[in-house]
C-alpha angles and dihedrals in degrees: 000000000000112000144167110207113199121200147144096079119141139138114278138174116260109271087035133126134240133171126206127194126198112208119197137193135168100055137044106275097210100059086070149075118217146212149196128210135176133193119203116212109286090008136101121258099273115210104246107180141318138217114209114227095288100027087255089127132041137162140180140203116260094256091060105038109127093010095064133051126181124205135162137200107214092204093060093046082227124133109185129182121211115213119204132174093020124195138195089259087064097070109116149116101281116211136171119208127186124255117244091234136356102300143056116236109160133326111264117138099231084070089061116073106187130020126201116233088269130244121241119229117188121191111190140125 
């Protein structure tokens, strides 16, 4: 059965770190790009970043670049997303979600193809 498991939310202080990991089973992980989302409360799910295949290609929104910083190991079948510098904006359900190829090119959600149950992260003093 094909699955994306999200964990490694938590509440944290502003300026604080998480790191989220995204494990996956049912399909060969490195055939994929992947993505994280995250929806705030009374807003839409908001593209965050995505890892090509081999980790050779990422990219970010605009609000994370330089905070965030997504990697993957293959072998583990594991993407994480380390999150620095975190602000209140940042609260959110976290979900990754896989690529519908090798590549990442945009963040609609007809080009993902299954989302794991989501993780909440909380930033807040």
């Amino acid at each position: 059965q094909l699955q994306l498991v999200e964990s490694g939310g938590g509440l944290v202080q502003p300026g604080g770190s998480l790191r989220l990991s995204c494990e996956a089973s049912g399909f060969t992980l490195d055939a994929y790009a992947i993505g994280w989302f995250r929806q705030a409360p009374g807003k839409g799910r908001e593209g965050v970043s995505c890892i090509s295949f081999n980790g050779g290609s990422t990219n970010y929104t605009d609000s994370v670049k330089g905070r965030f910083t997504v990697s993957r190991d293959n072998a583990k079948k594991t993407v994480f997303l380390q999150m620095n510098s975190l602000k209140p904006e940042d609260t959110a359900v976290y979900y990754c979600a896989r690529r519908k190829g090798r590549f990442c090119s945009g963040y609609a959600s007809t080009l993902y193809d299954y989302w794991g149950q989501g993780t909440q992260v909380t930033v807040s003093s």
